[in-house]
PDB file of N, H, CA, C and O in Angstrom:
ATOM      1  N   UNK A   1      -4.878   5.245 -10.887  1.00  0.00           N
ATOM      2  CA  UNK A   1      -4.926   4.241  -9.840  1.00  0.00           C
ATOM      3  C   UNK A   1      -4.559   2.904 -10.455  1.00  0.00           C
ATOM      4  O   UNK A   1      -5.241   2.357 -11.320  1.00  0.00           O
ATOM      5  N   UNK A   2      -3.482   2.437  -9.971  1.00  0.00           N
ATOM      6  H   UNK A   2      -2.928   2.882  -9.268  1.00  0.00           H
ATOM      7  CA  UNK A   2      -3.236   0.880 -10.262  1.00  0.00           C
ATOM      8  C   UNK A   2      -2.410   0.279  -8.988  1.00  0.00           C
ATOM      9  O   UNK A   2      -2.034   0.831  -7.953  1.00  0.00           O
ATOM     10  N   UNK A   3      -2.253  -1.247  -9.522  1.00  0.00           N
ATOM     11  H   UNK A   3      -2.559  -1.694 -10.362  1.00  0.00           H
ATOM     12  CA  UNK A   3      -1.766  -1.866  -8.651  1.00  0.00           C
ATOM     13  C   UNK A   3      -0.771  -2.803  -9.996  1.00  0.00           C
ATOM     14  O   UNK A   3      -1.238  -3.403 -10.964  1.00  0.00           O
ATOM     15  N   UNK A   4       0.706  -2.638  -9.600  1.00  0.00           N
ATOM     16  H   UNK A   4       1.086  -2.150  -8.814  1.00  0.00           H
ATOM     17  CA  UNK A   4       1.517  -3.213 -10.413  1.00  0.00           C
ATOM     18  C   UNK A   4       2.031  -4.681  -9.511  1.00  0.00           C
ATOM     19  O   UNK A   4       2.989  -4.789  -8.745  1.00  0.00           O
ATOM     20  N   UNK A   5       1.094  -5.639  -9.890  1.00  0.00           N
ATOM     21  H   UNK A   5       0.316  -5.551 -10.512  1.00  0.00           H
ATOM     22  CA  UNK A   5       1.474  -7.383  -9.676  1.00  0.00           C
ATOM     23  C   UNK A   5       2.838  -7.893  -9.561  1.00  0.00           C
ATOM     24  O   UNK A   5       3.283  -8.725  -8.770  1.00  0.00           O
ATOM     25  N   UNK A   6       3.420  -7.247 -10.491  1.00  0.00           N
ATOM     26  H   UNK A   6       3.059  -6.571 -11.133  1.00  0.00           H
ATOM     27  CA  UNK A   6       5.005  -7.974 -10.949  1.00  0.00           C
ATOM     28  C   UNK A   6       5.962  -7.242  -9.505  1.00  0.00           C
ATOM     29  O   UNK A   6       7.021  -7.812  -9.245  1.00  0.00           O
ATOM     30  N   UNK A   7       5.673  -6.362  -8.873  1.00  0.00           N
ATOM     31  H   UNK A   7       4.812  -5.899  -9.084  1.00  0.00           H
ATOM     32  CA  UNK A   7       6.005  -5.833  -7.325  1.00  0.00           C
ATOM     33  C   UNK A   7       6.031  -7.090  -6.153  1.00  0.00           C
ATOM     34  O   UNK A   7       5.110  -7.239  -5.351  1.00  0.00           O
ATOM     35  N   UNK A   8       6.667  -7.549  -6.174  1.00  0.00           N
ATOM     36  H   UNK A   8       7.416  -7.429  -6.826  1.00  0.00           H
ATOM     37  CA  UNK A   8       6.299  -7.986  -4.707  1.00  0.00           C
ATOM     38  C   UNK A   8       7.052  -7.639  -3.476  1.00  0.00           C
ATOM     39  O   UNK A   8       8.270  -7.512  -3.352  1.00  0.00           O
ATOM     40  N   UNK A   9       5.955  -7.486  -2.436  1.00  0.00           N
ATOM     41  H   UNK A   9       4.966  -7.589  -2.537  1.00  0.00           H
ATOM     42  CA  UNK A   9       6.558  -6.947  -1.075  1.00  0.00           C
ATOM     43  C   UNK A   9       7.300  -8.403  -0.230  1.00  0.00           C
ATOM     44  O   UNK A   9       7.589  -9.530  -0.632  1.00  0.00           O
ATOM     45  N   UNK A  10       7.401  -7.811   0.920  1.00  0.00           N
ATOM     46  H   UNK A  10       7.166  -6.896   1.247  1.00  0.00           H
ATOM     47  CA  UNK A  10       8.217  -8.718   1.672  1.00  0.00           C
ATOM     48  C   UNK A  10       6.960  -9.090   2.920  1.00  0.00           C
ATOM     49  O   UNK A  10       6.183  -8.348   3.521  1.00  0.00           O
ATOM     50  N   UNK A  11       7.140 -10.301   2.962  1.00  0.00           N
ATOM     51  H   UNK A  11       7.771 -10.904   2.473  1.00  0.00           H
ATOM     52  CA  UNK A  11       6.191 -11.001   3.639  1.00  0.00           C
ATOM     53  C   UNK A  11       5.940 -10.873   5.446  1.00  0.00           C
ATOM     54  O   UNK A  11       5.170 -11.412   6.240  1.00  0.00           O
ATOM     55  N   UNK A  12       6.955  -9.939   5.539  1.00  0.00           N
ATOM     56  H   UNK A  12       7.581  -9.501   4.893  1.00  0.00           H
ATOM     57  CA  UNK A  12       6.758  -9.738   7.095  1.00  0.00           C
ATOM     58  C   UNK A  12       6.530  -8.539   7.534  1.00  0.00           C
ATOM     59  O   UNK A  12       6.663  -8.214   8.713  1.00  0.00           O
ATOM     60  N   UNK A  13       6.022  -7.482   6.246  1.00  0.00           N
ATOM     61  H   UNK A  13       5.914  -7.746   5.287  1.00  0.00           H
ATOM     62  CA  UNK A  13       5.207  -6.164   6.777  1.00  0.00           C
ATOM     63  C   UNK A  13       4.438  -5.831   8.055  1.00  0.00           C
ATOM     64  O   UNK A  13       3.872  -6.787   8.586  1.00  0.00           O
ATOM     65  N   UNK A  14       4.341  -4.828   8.542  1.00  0.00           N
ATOM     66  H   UNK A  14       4.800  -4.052   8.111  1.00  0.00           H
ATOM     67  CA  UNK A  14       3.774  -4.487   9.457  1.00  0.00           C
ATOM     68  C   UNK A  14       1.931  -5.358   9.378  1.00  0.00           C
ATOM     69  O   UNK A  14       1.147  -4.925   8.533  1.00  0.00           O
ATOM     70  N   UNK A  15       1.627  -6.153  10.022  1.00  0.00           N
ATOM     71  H   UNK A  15       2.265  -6.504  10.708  1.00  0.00           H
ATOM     72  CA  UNK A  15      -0.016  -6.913  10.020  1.00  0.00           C
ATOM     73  C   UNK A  15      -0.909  -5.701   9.512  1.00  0.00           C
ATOM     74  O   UNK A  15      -1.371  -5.757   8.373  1.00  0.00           O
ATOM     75  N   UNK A  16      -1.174  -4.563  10.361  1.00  0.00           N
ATOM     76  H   UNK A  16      -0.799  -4.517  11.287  1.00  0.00           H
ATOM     77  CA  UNK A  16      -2.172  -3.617   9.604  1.00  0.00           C
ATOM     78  C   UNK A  16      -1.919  -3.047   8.123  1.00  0.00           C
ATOM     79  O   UNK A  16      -2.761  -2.596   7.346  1.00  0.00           O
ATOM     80  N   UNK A  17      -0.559  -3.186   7.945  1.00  0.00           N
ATOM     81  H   UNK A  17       0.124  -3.552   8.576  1.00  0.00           H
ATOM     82  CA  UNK A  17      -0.115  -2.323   6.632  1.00  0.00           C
ATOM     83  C   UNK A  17      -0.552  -3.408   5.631  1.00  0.00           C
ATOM     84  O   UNK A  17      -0.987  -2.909   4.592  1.00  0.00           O
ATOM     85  N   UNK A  18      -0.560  -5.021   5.660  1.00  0.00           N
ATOM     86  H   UNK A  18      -0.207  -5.426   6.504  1.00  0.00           H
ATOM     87  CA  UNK A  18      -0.916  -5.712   4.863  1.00  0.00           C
ATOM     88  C   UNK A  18      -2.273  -5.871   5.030  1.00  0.00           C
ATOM     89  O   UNK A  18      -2.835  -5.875   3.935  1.00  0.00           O
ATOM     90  N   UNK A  19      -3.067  -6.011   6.010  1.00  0.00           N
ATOM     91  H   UNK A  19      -2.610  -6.008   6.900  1.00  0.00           H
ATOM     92  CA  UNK A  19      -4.999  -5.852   5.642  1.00  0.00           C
ATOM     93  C   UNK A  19      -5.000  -4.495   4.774  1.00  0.00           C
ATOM     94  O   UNK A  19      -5.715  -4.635   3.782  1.00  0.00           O
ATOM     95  N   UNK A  20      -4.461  -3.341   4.853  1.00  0.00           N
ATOM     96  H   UNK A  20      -3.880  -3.227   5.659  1.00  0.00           H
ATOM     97  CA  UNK A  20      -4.484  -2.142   4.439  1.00  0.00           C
ATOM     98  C   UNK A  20      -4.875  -2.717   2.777  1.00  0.00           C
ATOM     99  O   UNK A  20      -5.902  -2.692   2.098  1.00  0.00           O
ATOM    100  N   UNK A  21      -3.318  -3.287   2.532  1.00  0.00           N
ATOM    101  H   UNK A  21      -2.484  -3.308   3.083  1.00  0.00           H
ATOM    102  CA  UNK A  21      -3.236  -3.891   1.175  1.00  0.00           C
ATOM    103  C   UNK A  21      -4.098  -4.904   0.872  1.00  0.00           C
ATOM    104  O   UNK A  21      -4.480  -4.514  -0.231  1.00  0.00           O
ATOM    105  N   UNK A  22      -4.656  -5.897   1.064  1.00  0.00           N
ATOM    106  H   UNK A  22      -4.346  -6.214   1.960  1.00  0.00           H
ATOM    107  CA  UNK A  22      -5.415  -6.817   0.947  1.00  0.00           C
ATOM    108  C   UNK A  22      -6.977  -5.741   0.627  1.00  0.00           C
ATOM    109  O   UNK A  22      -7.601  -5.456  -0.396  1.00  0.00           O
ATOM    110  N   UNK A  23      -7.084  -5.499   1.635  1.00  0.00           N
ATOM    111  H   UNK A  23      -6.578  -5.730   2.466  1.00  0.00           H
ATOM    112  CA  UNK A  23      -8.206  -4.082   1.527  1.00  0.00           C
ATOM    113  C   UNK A  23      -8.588  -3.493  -0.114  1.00  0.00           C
ATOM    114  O   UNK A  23      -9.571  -3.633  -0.843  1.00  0.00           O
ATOM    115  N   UNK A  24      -7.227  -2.750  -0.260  1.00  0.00           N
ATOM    116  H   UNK A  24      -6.429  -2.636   0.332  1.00  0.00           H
ATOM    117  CA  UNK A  24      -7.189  -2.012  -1.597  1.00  0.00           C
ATOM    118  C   UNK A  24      -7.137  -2.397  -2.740  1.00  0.00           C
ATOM    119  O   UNK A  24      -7.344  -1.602  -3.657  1.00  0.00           O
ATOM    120  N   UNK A  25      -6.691  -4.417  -3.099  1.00  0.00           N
ATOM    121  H   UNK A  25      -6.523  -5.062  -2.353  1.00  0.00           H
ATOM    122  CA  UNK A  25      -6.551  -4.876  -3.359  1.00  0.00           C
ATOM    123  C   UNK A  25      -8.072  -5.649  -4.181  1.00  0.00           C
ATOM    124  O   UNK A  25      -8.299  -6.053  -5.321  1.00  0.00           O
ATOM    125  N   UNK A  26      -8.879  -5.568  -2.890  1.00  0.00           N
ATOM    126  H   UNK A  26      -8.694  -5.239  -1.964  1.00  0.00           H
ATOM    127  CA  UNK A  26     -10.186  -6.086  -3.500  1.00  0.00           C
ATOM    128  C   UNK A  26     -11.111  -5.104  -3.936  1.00  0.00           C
ATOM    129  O   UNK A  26     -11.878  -5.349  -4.867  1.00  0.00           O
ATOM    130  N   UNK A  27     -11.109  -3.575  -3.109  1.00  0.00           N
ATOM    131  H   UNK A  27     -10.486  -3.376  -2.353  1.00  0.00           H
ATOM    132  CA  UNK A  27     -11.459  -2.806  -4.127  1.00  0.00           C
ATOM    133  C   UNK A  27     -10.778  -2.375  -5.610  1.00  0.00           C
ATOM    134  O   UNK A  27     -11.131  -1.334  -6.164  1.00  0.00           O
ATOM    135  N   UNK A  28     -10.214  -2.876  -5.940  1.00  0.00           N
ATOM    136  H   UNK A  28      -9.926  -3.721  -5.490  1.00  0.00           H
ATOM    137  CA  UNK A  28      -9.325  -2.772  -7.261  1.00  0.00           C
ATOM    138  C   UNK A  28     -10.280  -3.298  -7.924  1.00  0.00           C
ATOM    139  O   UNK A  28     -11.122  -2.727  -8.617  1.00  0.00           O
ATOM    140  N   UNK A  29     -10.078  -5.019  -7.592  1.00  0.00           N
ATOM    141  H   UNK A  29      -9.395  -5.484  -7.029  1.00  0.00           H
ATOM    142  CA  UNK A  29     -10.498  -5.978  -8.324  1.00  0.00           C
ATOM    143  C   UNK A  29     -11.882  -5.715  -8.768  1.00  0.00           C
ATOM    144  O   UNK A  29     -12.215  -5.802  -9.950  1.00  0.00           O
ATOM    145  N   UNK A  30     -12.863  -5.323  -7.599  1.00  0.00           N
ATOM    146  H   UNK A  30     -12.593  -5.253  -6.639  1.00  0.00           H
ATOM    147  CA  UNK A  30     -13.975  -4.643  -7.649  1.00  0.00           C
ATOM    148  C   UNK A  30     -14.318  -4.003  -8.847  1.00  0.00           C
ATOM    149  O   UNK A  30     -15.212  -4.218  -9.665  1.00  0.00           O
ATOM    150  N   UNK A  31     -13.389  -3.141  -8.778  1.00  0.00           N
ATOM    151  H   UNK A  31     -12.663  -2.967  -8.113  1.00  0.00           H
ATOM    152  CA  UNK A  31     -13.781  -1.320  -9.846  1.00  0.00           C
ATOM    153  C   UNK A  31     -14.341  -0.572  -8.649  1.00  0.00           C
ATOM    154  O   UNK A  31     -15.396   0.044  -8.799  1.00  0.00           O
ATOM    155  N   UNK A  32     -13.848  -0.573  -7.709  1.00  0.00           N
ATOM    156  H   UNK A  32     -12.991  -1.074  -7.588  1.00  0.00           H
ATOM    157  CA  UNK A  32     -15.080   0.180  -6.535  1.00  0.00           C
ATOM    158  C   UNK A  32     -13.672   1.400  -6.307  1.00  0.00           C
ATOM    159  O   UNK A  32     -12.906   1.391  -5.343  1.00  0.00           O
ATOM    160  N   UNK A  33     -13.631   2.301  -7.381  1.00  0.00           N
ATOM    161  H   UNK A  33     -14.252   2.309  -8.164  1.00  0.00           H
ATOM    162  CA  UNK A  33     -12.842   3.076  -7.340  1.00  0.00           C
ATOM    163  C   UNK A  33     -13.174   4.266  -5.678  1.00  0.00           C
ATOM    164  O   UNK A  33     -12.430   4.537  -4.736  1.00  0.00           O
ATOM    165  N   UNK A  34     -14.432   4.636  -5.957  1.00  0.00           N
ATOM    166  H   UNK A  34     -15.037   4.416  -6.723  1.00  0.00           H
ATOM    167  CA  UNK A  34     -14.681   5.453  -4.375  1.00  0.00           C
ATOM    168  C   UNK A  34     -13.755   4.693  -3.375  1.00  0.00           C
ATOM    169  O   UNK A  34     -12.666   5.122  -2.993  1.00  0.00           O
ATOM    170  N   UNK A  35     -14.253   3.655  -3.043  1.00  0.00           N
ATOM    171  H   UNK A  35     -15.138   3.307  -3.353  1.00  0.00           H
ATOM    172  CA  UNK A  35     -14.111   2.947  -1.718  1.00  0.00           C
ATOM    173  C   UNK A  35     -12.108   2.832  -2.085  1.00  0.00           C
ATOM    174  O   UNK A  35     -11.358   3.323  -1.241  1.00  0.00           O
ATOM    175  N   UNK A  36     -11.652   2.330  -3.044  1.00  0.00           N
ATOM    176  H   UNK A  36     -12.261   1.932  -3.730  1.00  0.00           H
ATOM    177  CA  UNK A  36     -10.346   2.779  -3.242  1.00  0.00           C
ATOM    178  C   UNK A  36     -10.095   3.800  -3.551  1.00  0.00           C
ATOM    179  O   UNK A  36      -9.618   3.525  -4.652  1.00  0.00           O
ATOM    180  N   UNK A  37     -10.022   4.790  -3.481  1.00  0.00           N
ATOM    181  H   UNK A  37     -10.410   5.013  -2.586  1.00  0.00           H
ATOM    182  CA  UNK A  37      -9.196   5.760  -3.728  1.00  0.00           C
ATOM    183  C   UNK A  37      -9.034   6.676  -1.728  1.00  0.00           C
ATOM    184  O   UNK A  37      -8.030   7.098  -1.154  1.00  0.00           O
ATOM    185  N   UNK A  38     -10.653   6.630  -1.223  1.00  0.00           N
ATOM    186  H   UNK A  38     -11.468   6.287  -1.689  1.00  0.00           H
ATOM    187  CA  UNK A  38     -10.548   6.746   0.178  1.00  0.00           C
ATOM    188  C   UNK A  38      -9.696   6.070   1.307  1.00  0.00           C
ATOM    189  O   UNK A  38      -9.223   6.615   2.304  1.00  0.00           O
ATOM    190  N   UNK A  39      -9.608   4.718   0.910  1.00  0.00           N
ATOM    191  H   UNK A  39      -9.993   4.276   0.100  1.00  0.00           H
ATOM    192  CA  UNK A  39      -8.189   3.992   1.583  1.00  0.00           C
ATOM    193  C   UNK A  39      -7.294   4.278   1.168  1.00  0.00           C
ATOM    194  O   UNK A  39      -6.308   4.512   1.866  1.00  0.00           O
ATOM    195  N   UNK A  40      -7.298   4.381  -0.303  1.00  0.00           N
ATOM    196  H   UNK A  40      -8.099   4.191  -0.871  1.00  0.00           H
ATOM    197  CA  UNK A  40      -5.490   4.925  -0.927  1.00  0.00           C
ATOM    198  C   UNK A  40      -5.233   5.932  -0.042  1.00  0.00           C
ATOM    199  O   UNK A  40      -4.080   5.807   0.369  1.00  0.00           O
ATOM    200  N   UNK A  41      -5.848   6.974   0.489  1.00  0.00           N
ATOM    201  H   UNK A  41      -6.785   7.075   0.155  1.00  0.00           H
ATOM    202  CA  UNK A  41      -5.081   8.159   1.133  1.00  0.00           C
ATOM    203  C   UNK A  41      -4.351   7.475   2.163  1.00  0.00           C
ATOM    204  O   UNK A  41      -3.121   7.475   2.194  1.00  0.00           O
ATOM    205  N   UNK A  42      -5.393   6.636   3.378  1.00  0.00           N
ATOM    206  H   UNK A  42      -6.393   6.636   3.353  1.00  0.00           H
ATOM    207  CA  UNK A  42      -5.075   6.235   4.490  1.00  0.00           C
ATOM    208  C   UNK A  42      -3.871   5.381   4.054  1.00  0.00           C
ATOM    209  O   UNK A  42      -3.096   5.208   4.994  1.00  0.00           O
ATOM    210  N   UNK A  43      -3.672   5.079   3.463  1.00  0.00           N
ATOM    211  H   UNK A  43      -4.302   5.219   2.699  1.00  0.00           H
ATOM    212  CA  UNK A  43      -2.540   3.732   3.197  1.00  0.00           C
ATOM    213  C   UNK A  43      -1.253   5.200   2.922  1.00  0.00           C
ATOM    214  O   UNK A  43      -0.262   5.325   3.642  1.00  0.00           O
ATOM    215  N   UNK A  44      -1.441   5.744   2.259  1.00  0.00           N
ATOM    216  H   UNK A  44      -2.245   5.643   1.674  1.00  0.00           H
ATOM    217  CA  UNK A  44      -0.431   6.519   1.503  1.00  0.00           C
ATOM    218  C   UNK A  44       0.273   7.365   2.944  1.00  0.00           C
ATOM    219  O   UNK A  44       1.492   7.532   2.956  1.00  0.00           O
ATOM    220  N   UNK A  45      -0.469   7.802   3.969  1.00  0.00           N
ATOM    221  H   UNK A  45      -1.460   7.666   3.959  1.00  0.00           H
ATOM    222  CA  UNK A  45      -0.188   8.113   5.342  1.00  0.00           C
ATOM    223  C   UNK A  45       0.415   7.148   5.864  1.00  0.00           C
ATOM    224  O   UNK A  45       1.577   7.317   6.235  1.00  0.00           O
ATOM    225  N   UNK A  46      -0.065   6.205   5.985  1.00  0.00           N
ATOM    226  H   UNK A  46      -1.008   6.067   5.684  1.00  0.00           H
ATOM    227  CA  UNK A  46       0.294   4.734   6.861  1.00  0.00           C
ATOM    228  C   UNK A  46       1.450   4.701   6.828  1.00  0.00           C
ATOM    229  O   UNK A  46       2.268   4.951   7.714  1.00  0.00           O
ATOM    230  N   UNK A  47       1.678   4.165   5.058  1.00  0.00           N
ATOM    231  H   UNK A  47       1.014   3.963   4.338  1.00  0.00           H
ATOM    232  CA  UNK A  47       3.300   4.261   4.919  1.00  0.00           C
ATOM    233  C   UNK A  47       4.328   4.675   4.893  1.00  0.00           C
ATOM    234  O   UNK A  47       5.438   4.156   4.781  1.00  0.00           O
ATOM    235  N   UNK A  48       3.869   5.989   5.037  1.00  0.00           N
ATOM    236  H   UNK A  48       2.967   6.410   5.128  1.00  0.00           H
ATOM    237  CA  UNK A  48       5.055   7.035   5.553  1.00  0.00           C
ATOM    238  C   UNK A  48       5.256   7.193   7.306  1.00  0.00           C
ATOM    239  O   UNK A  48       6.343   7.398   7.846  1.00  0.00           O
ATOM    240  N   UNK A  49       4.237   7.076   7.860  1.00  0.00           N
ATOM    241  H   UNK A  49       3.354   6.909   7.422  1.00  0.00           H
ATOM    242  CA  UNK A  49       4.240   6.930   9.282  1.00  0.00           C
ATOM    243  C   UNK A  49       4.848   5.714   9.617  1.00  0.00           C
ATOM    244  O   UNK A  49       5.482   5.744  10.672  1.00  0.00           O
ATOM    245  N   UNK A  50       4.830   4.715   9.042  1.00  0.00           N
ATOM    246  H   UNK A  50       4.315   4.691   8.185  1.00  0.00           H
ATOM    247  CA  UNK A  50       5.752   3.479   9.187  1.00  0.00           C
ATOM    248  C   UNK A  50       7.310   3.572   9.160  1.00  0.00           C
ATOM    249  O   UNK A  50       8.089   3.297  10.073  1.00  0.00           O
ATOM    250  N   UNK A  51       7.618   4.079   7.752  1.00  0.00           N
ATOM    251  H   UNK A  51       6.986   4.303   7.010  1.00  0.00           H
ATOM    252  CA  UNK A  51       8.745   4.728   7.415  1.00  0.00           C
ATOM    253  C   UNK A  51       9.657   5.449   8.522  1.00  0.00           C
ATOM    254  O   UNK A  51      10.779   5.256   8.991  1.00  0.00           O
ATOM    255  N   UNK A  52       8.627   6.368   8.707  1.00  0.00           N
ATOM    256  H   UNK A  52       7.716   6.525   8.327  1.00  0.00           H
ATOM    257  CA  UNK A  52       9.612   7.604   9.638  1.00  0.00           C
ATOM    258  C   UNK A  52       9.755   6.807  11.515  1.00  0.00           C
ATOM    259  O   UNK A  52      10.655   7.052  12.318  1.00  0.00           O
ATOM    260  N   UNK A  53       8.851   6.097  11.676  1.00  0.00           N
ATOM    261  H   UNK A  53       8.120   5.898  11.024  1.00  0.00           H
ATOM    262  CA  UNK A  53       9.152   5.233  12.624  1.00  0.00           C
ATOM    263  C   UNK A  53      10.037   4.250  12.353  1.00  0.00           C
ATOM    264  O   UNK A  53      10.195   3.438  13.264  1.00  0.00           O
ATOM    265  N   UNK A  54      10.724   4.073  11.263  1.00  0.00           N
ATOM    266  H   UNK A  54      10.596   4.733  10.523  1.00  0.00           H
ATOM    267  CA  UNK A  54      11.327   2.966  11.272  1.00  0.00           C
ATOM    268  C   UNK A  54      10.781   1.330  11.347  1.00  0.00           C
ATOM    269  O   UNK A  54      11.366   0.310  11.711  1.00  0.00           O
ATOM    270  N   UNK A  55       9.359   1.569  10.822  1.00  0.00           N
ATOM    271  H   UNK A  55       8.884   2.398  10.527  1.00  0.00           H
ATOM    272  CA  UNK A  55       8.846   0.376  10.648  1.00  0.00           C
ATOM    273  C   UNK A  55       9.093  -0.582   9.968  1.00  0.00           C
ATOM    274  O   UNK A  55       9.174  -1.783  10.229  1.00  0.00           O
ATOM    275  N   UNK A  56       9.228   0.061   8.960  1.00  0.00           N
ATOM    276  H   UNK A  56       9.162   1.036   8.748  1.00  0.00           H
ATOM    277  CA  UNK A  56       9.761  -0.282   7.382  1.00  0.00           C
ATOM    278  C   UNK A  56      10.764   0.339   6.855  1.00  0.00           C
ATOM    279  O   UNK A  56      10.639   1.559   6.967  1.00  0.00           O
ATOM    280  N   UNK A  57      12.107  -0.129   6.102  1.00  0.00           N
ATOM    281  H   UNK A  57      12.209  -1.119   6.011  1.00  0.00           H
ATOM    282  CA  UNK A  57      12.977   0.651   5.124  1.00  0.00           C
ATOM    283  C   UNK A  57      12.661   1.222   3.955  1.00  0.00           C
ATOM    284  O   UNK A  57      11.568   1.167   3.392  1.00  0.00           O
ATOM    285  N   UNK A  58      13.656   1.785   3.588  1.00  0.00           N
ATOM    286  H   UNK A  58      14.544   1.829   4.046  1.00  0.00           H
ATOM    287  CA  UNK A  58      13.299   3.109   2.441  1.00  0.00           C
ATOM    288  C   UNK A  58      13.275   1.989   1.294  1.00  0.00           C
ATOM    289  O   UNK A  58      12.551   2.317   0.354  1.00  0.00           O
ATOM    290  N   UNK A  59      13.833   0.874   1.169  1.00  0.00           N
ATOM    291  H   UNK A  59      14.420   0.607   1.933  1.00  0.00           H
ATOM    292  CA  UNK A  59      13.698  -0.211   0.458  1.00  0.00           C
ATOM    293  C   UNK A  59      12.017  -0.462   0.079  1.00  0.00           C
ATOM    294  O   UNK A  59      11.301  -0.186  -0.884  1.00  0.00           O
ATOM    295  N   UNK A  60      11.850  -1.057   1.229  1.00  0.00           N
ATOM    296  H   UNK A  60      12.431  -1.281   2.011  1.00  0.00           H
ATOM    297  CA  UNK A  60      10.101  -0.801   1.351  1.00  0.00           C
ATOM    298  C   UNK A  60       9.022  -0.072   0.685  1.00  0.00           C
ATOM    299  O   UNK A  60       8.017  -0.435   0.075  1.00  0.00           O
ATOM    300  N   UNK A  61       9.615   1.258   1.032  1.00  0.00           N
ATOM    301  H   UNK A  61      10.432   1.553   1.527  1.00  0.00           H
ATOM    302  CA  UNK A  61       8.723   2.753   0.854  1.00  0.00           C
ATOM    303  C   UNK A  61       8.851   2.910  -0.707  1.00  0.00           C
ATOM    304  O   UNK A  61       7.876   3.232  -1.387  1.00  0.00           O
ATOM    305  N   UNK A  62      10.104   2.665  -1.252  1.00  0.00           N
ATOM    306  H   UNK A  62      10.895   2.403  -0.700  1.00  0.00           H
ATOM    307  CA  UNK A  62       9.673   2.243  -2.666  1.00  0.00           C
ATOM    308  C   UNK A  62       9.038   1.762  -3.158  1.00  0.00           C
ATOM    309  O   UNK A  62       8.240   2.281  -3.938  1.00  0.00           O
ATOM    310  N   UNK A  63       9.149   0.212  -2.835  1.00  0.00           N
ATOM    311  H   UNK A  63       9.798  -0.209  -2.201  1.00  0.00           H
ATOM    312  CA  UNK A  63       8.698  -0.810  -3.411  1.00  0.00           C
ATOM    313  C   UNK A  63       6.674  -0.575  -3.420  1.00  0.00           C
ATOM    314  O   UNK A  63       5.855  -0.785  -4.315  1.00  0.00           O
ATOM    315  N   UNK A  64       6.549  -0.191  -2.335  1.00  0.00           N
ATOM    316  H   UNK A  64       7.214  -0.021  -1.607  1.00  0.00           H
ATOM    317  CA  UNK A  64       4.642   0.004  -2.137  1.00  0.00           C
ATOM    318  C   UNK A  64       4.524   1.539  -2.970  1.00  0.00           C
ATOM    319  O   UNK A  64       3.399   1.743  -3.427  1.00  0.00           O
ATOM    320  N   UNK A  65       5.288   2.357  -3.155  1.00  0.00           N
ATOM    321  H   UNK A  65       6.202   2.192  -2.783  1.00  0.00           H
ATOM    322  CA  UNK A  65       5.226   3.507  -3.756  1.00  0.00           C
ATOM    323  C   UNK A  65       4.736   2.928  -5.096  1.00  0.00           C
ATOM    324  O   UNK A  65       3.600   3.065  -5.552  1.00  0.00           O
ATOM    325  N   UNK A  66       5.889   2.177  -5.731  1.00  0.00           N
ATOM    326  H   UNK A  66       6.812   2.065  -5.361  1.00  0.00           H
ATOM    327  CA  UNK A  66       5.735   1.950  -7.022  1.00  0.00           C
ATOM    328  C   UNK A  66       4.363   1.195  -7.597  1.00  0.00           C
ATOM    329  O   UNK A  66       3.580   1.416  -8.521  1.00  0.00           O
ATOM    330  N   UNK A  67       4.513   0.040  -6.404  1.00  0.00           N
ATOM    331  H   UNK A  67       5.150  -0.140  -5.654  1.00  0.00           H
ATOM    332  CA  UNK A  67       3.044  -1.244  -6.638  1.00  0.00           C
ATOM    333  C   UNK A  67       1.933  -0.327  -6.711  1.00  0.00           C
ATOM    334  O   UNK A  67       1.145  -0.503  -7.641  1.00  0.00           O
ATOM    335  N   UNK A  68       1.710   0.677  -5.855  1.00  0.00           N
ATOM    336  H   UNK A  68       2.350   0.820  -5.100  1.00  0.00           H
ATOM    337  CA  UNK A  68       0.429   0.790  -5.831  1.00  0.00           C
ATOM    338  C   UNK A  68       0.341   2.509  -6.068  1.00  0.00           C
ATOM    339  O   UNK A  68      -0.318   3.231  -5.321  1.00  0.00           O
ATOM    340  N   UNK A  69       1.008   2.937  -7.066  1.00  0.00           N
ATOM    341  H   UNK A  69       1.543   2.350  -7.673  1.00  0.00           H
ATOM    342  CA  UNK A  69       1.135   4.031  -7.385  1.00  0.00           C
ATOM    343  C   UNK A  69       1.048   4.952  -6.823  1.00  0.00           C
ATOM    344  O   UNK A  69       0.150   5.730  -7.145  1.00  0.00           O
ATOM    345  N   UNK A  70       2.039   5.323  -5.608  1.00  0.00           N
ATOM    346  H   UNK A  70       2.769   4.691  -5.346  1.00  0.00           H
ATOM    347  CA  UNK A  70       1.909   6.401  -5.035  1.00  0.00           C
ATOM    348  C   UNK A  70       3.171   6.950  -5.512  1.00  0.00           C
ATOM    349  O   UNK A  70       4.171   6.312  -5.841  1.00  0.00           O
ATOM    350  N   UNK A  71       2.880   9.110  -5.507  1.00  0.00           N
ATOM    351  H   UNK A  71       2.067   9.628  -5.240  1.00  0.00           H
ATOM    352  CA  UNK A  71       3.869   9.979  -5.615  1.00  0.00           C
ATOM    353  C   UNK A  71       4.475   9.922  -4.981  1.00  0.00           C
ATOM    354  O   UNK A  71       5.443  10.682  -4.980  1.00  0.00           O
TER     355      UNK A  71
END
C-alpha cells in the first residue's frame, strides 16, 4: 500500500472520486491501514466504473493506478 506524491492528478476529477482520494489519503497519513485498505477496494471499483463510463480517460486510469498502487 502506498501513495506515490510525485503523481499528480488533474484537478477536475469526478467530486466523489476526489473525497474518495482525500479519504485514503488521511488514512495513509494515519497508518490506519484497516480503514485504508477497505476504501482501497471501493476506490479501485470506482475507478474503473468511471473509466468504462467514460468519466475519466485511460490517461487518468493510469495515472491513479500508479499513485495509489493499484494492479
Amino acid at each position: 500500500m502506498y501513495i506515490d506524491d510525485s503523481i499528480k492528478l488533474r484537478d477536475d476529477l469526478p467530486d466523489a472520486l476526489c473525497q474518495n482520494f482525500k479519504e485514503l489519503e488521511k488514512y495513509y497519513q494515519k497508518n490506519d491501514w484497516f480503514s485504508f485498505d477497505n476504501l482501497f477496494e471501493v476506490v479501485e471499483g470506482s475507478v474503473k466504473g468511471y473509466y468504462h463510463n467514460g468519466k475519466i480517460s485511460r490517461e487518468d486510469l493510469d495515472l491513479i493506478f500508479r499513485k495509489y498502487g493499484i494492479a
